[in-house]
C-alpha positions as CSV (number, residue, x, y, z in Angstrom):
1,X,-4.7,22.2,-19.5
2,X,-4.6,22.6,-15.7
3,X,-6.5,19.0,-14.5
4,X,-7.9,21.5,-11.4
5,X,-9.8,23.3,-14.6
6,X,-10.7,20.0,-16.3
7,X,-12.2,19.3,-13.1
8,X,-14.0,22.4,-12.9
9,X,-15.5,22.2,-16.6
10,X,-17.1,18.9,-15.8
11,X,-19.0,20.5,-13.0
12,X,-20.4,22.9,-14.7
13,X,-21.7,20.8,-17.6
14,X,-22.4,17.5,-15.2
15,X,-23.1,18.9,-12.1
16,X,-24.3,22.2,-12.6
17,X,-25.7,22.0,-16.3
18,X,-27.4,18.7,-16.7
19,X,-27.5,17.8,-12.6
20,X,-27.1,14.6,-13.4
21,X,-24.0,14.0,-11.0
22,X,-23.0,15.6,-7.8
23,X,-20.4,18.8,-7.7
24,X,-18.0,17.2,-4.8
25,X,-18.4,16.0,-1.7
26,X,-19.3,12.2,-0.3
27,X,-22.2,10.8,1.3
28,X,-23.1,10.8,4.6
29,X,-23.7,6.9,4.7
30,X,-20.3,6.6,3.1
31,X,-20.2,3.1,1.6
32,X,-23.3,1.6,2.9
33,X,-24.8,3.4,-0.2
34,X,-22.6,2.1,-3.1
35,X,-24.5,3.5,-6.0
36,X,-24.2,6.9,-4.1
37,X,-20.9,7.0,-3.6
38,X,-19.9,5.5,-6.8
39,X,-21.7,8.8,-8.3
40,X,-19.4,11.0,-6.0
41,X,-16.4,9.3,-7.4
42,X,-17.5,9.7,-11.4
43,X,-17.0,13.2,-12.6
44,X,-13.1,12.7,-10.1
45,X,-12.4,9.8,-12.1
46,X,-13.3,11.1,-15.3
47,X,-11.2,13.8,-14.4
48,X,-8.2,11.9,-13.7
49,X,-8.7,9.5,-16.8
50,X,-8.9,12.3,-19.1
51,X,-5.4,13.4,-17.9
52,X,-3.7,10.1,-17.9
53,X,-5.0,9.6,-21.1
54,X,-3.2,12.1,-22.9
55,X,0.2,10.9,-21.8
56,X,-0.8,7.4,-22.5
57,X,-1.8,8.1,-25.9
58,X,1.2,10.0,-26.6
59,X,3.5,7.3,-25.7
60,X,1.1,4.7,-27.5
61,X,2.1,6.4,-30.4
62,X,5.6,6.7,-30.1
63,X,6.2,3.2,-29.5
64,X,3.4,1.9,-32.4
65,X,5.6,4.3,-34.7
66,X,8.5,2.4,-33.5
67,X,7.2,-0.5,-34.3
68,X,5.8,-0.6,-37.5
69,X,9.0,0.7,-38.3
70,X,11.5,-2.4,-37.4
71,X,12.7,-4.8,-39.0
72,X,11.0,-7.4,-37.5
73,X,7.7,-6.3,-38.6
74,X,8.3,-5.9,-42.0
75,X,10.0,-8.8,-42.3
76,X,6.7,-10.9,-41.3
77,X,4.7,-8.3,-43.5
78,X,7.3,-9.8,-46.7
79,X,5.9,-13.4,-45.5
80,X,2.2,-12.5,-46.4
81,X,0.7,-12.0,-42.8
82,X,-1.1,-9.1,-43.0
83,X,-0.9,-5.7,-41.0
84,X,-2.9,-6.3,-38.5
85,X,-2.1,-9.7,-37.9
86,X,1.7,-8.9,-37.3
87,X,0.5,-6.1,-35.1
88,X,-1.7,-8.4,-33.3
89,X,1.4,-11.2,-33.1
90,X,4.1,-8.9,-32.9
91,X,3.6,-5.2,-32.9
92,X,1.4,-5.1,-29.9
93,X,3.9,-7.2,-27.5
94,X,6.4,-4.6,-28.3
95,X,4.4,-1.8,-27.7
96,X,2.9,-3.2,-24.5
97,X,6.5,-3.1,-22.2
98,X,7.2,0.6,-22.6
99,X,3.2,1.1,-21.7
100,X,3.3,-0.9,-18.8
101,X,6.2,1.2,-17.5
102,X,4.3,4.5,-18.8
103,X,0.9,2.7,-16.8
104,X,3.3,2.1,-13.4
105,X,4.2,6.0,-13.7
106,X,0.9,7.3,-13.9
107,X,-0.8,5.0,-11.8
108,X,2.2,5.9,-9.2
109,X,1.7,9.5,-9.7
110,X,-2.3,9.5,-9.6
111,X,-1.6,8.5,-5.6
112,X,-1.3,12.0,-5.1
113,X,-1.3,13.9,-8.0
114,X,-5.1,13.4,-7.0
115,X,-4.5,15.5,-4.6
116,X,-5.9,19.0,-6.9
117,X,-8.9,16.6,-7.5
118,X,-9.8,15.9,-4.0
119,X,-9.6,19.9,-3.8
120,X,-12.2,20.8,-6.6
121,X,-14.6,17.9,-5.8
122,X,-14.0,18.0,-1.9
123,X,-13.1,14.8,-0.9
124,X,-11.5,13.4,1.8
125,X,-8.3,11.1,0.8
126,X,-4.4,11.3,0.7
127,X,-3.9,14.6,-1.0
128,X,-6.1,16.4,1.0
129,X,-4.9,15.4,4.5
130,X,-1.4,16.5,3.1
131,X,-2.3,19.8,2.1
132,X,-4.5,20.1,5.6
133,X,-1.3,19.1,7.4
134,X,1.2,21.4,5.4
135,X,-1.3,24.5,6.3
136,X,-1.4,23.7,9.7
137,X,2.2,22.6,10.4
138,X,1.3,19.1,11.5
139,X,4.4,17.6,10.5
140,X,3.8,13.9,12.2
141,X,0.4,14.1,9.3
142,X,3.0,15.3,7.1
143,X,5.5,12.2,7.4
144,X,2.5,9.7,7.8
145,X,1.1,10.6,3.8
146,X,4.6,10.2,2.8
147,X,4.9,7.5,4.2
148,X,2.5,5.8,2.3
149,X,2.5,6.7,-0.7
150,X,6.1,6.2,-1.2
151,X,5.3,2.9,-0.5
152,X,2.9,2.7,-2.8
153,X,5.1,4.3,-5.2
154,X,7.8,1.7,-4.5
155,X,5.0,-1.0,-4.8
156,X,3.3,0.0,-8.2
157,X,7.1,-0.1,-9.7
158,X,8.0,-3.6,-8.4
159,X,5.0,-4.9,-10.2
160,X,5.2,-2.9,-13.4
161,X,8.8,-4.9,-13.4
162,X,7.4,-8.0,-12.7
163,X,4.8,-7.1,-15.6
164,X,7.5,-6.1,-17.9
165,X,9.4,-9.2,-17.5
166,X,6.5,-11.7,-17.7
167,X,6.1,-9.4,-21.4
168,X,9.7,-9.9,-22.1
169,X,11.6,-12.5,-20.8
170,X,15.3,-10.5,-21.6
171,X,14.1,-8.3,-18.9
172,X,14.8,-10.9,-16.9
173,X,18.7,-10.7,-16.1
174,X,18.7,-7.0,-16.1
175,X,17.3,-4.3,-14.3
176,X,13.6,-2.9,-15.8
177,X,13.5,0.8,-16.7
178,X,10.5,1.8,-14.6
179,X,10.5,5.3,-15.7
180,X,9.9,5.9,-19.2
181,X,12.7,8.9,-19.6
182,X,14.7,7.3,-22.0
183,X,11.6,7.0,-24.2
184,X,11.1,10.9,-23.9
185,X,14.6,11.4,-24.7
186,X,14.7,9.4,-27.6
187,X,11.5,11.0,-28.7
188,X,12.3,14.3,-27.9
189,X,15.9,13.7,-29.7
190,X,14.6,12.1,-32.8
191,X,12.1,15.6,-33.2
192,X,14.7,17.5,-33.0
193,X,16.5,16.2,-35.6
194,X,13.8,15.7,-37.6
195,X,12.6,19.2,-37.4
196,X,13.0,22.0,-40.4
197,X,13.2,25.5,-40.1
198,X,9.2,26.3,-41.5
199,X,6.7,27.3,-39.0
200,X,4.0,25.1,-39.0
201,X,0.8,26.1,-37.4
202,X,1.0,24.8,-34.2
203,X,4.1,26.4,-33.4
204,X,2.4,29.4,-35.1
205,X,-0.3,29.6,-32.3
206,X,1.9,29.0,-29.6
207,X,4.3,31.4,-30.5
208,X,0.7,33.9,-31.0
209,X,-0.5,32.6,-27.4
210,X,3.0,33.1,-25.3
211,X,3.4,36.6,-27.1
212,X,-0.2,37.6,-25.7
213,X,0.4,36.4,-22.3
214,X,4.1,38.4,-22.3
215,X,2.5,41.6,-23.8
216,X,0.2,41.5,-21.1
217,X,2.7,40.8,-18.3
218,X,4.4,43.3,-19.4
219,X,1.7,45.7,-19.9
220,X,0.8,45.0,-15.9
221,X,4.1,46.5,-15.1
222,X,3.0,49.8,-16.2
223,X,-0.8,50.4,-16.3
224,X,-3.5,48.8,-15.0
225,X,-7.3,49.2,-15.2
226,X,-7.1,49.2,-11.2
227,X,-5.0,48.0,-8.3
228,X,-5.3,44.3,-7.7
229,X,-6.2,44.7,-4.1
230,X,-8.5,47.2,-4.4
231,X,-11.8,46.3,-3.0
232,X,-15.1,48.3,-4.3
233,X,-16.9,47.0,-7.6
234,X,-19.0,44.7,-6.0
235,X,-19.2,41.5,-5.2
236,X,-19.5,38.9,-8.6
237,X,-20.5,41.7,-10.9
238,X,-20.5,40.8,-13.8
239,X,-19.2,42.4,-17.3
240,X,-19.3,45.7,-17.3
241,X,-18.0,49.5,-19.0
242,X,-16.2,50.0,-15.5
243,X,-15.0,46.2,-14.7
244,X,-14.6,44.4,-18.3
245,X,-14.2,41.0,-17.1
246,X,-16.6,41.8,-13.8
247,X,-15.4,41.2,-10.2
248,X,-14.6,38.4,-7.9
249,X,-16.0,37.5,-4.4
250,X,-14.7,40.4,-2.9
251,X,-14.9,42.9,-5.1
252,X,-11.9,43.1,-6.7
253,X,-11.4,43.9,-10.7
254,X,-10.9,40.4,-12.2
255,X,-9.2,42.4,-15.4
256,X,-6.4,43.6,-12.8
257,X,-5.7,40.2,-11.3
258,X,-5.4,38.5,-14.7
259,X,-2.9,41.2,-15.7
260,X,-0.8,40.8,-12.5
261,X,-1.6,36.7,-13.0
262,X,0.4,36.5,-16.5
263,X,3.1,38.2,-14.8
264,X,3.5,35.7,-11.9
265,X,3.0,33.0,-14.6
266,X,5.7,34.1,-16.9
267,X,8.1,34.8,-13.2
268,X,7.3,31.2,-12.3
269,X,7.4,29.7,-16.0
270,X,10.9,31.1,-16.7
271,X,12.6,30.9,-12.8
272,X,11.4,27.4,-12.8
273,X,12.8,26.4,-16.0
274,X,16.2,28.4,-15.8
275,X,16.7,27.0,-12.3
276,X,15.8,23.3,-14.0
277,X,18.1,24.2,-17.2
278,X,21.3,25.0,-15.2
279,X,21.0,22.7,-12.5
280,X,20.1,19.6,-14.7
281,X,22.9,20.2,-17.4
282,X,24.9,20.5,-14.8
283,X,24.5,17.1,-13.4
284,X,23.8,15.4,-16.1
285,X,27.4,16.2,-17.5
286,X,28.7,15.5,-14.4
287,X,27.4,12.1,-14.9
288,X,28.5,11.5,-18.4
289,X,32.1,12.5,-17.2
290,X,32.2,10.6,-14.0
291,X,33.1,7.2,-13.2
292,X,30.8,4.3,-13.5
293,X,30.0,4.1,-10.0
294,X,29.5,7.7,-9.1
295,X,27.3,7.7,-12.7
296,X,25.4,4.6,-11.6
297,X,24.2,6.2,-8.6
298,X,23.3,9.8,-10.2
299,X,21.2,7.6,-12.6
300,X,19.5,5.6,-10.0
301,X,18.5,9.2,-7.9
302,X,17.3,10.4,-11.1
303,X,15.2,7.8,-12.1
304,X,13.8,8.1,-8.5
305,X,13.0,11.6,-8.3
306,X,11.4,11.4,-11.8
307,X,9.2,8.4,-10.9
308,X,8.5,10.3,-7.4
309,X,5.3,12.6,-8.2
310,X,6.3,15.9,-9.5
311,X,3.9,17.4,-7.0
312,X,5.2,16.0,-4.1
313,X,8.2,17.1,-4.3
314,X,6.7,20.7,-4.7
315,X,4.7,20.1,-1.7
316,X,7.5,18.9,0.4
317,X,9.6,22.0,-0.5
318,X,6.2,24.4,0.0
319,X,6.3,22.8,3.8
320,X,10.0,23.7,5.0
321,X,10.0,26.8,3.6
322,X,6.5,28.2,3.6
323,X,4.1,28.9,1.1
324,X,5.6,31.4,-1.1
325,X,7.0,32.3,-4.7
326,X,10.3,31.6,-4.0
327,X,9.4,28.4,-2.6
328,X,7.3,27.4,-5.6
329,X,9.6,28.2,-8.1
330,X,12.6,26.4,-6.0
331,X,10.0,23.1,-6.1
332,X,9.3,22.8,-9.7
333,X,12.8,23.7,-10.5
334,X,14.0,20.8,-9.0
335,X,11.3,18.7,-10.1
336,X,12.7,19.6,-13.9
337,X,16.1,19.2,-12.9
338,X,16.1,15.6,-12.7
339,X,14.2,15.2,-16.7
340,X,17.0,17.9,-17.7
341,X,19.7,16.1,-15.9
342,X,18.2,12.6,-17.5
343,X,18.2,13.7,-21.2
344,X,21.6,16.0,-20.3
345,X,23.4,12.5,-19.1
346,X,22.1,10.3,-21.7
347,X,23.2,13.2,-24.9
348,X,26.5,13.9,-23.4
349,X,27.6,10.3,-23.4
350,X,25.8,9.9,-26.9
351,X,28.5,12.3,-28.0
352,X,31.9,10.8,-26.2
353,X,31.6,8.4,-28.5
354,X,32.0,10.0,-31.5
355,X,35.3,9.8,-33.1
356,X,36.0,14.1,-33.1
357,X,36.0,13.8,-29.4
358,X,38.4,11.4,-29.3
359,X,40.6,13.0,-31.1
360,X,40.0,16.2,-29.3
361,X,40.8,14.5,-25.8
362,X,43.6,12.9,-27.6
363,X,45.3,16.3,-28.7
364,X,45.7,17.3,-25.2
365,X,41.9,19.1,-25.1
366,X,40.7,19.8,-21.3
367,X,37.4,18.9,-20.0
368,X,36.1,22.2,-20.1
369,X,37.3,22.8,-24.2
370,X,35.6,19.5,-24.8
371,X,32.2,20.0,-22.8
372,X,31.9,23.8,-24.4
373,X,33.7,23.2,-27.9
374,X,31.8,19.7,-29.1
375,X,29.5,18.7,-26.3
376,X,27.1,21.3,-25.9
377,X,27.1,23.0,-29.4
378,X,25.5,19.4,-30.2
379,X,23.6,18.4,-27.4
380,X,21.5,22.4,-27.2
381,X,19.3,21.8,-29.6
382,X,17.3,19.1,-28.2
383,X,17.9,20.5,-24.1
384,X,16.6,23.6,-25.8
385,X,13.3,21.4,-26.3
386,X,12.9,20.0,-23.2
387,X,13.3,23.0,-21.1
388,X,10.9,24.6,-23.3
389,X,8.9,22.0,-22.5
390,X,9.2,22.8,-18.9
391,X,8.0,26.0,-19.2
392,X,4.9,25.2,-19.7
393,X,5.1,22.4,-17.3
394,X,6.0,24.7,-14.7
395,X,2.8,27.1,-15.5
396,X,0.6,24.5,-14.9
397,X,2.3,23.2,-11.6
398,X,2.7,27.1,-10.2
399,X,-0.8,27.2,-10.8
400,X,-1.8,24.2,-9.7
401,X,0.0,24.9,-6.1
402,X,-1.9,28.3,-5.9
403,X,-5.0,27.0,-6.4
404,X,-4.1,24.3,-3.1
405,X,-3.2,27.5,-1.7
406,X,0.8,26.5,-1.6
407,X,2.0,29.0,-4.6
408,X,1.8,32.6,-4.3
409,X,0.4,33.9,-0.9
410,X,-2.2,36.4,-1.1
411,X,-2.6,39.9,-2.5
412,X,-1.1,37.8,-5.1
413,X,-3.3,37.5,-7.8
414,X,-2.0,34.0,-9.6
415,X,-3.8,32.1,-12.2
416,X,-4.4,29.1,-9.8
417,X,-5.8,30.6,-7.1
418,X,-8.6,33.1,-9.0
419,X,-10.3,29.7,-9.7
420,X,-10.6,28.7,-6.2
421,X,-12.4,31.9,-4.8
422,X,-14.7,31.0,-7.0
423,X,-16.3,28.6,-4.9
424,X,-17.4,28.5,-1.1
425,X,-14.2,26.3,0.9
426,X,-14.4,25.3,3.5
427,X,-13.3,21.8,5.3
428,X,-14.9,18.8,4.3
429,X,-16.0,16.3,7.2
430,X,-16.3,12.3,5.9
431,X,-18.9,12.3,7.9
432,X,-21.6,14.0,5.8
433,X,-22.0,15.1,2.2
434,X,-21.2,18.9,1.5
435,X,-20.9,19.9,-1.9
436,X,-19.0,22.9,-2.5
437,X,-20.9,25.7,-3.5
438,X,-20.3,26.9,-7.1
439,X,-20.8,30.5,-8.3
């Protein structure tokens, strides 16, 4: 789910429903009113917790799955400790130095992946300044924010390793993995291979959900109940026989922009993911095949652009080349290039090793024979994953730069920026409190 809509949902029920907390904005006073100000901050902070949480708890179980099934642990299980006492003395240790690195990402990433926060709840920090600066073309703004949050980027990951080797002492004489990739390609590895060919429900309603949203892209292309732009039903109408899904704030047929939206979506979804696919399979085998030094140094960009916030990078591109489609799908491309390139890197060299490939280079077989004869016939199955994966990853970013204004420039009716006319915008001073005005 798009955090920019988790945001929104807890206005409405908080805010808007129970008016127990305020809708955005900060107080006038600033800090001199610390109970005021720490009421502004709640419903961003819930939003942001309820994202990192997810990830969190999906690597938390990975690695508890991991654990309880080594050796180690069953081995002091056989001595009579129970399970939760070999958790508590064991397990838990283990699990703790992949989270910390997992913790180090987010935390890194929350700098200014805030930054659709600090849009929905109006406040003044990092994220908003950046997209202020990109609108405006104030590049010295620009280069300030990055600035500092790579440092702080740079500064989160030194102490995650510090953290990680005070947790593990064998950390100590090597270099700590602060991005947790290799976890995700192990994960997403050991699901593929554990996969059957039945349907289970959840890929059932997925594969229900993305047929809906092509049907309907591809319905757009030929009818629609009116033109997108067209301006006439009314302003905030709502439901009716002539506009089924009402109108927004100027009029237009909300139906019609949702139509032309899935289309956008699905252009952005699959450029975005194509653009990832094909550039990160193509470095990561140039990695695997490389020399050590040359490989060395492709990892260490990688692990650098994947730690870097996804978002960022987006932005970055969105600035040199101007807010547009293009320049959207061109940012979150190479944002999924480097996870492609990652897991692409770490397969290819999984499979040098085996013994058929050996022989095969032995025999007199070329590069090319090798990488499309044994490499990739084994290594698809699990890129096919990932990039899948991306897709929707790269939904939920395109939208996420429309609704900052940075996707697709209007008449373009994306999914990202129908949200944000919802709501009066307009620049918020630190000086004084003003809430954004909800309709």
């Amino acid at each position: 789910m798009p955090v920019f809509w988790i945001g929104i949902l807890l206005v409405w029920a908080f805010a808007l429903g129970m008016r127990v907390l305020p809708a955005g904005g900060f107080p006038q006073a600033d800090w001199a009113d610390p109970a005021e100000a720490l009421r502004s901050l709640t419903l961003p902070i819930i939003t942001i917790a309820l994202v990192m949480s997810a990830s969190i708890a999906r690597y938390v179980r990975s690695a508890c799955i991991e654990v309880i099934g080594s050796d180690f642990l069953r081995t002091f299980r056989s001595l009579g400790a129970s399970f939760g006492s070999a958790m508590l003395r064991h397990g838990l240790k283990s699990v703790a130095v992949p989270l910390v690195s997992v913790l180090g990402i987010e935390l890194a990433t929350t700098f200014l992946g805030a930054v659709v926060v600090e849009n929905v709840f109006a406040l003044p920090g990092l994220g908003s300044m950046l997209v202020t600066g990109i609108a405006q073309h104030d590049y010295p703004t620009i280069q300030g924010v990055i600035l500092v949050t790579t440092m702080l980027v740079l500064i989160v990951g030194f102490l995650a390793d510090l953290v990680q080797k005070m947790l593990d002492p064998r950390l100590a004489g090597s270099a700590a993995v602060t991005a947790p990739v290799v976890d995700v390609a192990a994960e997403v590895d050991a699901a593929a291979r554990r996969r059957d060919r039945r349907w289970s429900a959840t890929a059932t309603i997925g594969a229900v959900l993305v047929g809906i949203v092509v049907v309907v892209a591809l319905v757009s292309l030929v009818y629609l109940p009116y033109p997108p732009a067209q301006i006439g039903g009314g302003r905030l109408t709502g439901p009716s026989p002539q506009h089924w899904l009402g109108t927004d704030t100027l009029g237009r047929d909300l139906l019609s922009q949702l139509m032309v939206g899935a289309r956008i979506a699905l252009l952005a979804g699959a450029g975005s993911a194509a653009l990832g696919g094909v550039l990160g399979i193509v470095l990561g085998l140039a990695a695997a095949f490389a020399q050590r030094w040359f490989d060395d140094a492709i990892a260490a960009v990688l692990d650098v652009l994947i730690a870097f916030p996804a978002l960022l990078l987006a932005m970055l591109v969105v600035a040199a080349r101007g807010a547009t489609l293009g320049s959207a799908i061109l940012a979150i491309g190479l944002a999924c290039s480097a996870i492609v390139a990652r897991l692409t890197r770490i397969l290819a060299k999984r499979v040098l090793t085996q013994q058929y490939v050996t022989a095969a280079r032995t025999s007199g077989t070329r590069w090319p024979g090798i990488i499309f004869q044994h490499i990739l016939p084994n290594i698809w199955p699990t890129l096919a994953v990932i990039v899948a994966l991306q897709f929707g990853l790269a939904v939920l970013a395109e939208a996420s730069l429309s609704y900052l204004g940075l996707g697709a420039p209007p008449p373009n009716a994306s999914w990202g920026s129908l949200p944000s006319r919802r709501r009066g915008r307009s620049t918020w001073p630190r000086s004084g409190r003003s809430p954004p005005v909800w309709r």
